[in-house]
C-alpha positions in Angstrom: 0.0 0.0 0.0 1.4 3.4 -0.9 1.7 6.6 1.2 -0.9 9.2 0.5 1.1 13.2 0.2 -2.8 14.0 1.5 -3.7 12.1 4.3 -7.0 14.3 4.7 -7.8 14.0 1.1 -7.1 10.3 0.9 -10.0 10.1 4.2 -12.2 12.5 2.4 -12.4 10.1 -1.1 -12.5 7.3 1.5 -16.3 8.8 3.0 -17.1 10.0 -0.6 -16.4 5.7 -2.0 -18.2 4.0 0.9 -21.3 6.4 0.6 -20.9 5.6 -3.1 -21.4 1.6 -2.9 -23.6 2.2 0.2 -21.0 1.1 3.2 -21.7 2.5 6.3 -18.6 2.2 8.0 -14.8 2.6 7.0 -11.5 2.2 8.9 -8.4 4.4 7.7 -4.8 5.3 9.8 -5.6 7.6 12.5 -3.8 11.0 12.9 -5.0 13.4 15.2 -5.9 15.8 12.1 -8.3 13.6 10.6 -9.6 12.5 13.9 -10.2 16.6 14.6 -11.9 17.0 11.1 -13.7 13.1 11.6 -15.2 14.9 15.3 -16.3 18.2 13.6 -18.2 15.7 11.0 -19.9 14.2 14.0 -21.0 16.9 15.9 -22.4 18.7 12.5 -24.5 15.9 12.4 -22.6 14.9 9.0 -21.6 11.3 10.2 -22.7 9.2 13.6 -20.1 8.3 15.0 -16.2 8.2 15.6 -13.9 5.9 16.9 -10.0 5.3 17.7 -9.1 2.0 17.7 -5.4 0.9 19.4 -4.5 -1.6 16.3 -1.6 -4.0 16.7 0.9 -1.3 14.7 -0.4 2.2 15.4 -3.9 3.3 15.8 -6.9 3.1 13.8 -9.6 5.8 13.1 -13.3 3.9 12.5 -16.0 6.3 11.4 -19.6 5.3 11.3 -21.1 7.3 8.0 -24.4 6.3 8.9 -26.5 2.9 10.2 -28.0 0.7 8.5 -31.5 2.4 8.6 -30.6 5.7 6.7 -29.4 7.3 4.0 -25.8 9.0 4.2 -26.2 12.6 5.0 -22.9 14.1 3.1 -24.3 14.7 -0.4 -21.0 16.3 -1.3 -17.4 16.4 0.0 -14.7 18.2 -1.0 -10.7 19.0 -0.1 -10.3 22.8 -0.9 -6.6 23.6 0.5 -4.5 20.6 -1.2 -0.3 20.0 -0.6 0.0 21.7 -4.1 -2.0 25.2 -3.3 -2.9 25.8 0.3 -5.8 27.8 0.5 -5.7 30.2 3.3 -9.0 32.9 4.5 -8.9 35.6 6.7 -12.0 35.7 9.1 -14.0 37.7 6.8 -13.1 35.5 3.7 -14.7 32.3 5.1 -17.2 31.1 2.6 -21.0 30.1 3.7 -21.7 26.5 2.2 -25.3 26.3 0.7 -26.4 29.4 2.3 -25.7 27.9 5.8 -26.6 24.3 5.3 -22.9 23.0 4.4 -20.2 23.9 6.4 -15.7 24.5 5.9 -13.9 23.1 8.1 -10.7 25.5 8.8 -7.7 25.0 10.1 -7.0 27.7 12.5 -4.2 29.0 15.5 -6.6 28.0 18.0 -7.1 24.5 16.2 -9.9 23.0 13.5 -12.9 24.7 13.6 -16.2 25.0 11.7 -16.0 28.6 9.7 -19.1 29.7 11.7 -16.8 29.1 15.0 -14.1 30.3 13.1 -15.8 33.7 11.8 -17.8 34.6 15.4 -13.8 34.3 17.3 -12.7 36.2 14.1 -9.7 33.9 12.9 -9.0 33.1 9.7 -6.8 29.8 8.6 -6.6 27.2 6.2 -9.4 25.8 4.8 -9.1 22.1 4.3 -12.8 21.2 2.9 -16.2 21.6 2.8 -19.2 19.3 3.4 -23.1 19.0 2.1 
């Protein structure tokens, strides 16, 4: 298996293929970046649930998309700051998502935030996606 350069964008096409063919749970390499983004995901309501598993090498990150019972509630997911071209806001350049229903996750001084956290402490940062 090959090293992702993008470790965020290699968990964000792993959500966007298991919605895809209908999974509702995938296990990747945990960091504590995609953990922090995985948790904002959760408590948007975006996916159910997150978990860190202690694997025999290193840890595992488990996130539930969604049970059995219900559709997947990301209808889109996308990396906006990649290795290549970061993509860095101020506080007032943090876009809305769907006129509120989306969200950006940003990467921030005072760590990963949603950009409606972001905007009302006024940082700016990088953004690293957004979610509908």
């Amino acid at each position: 298996m090959t090293t992702s350069t993008d470790p965020i964008a290699d968990m964000l096409t792993r959500i966007r293929n298991a919605i895809a063919v209908r999974k509702t749970e995938i296990t990747l390499p945990h960091s504590r970046v995609k953990e922090s983004v995985a948790q904002l995901l959760k408590a948007s309501n975006f996916i159910s649930d997150v978990k860190v598993i202690n694997a025999s090498i290193g840890k595992s990150l488990v996130i539930t998309i969604n049970t059995d019972d219900e559709n997947a509630r990301i209808t889109e997911i996308v990396r906006l700051s990649k290795p290549g071209r970061r993509y860095y806001v101020n506080a007032k350049e943090i876009p809305t998502v769907k006129r509120g229903r989306g969200l950006v996750i940003v990467s921030t001084s005072k760590g990963m935030m949603t950009g409606m956290d972001a905007k009302q402490q006024n940082v700016g940062g990088e953004l690293i996606c957004k979610v509908y």
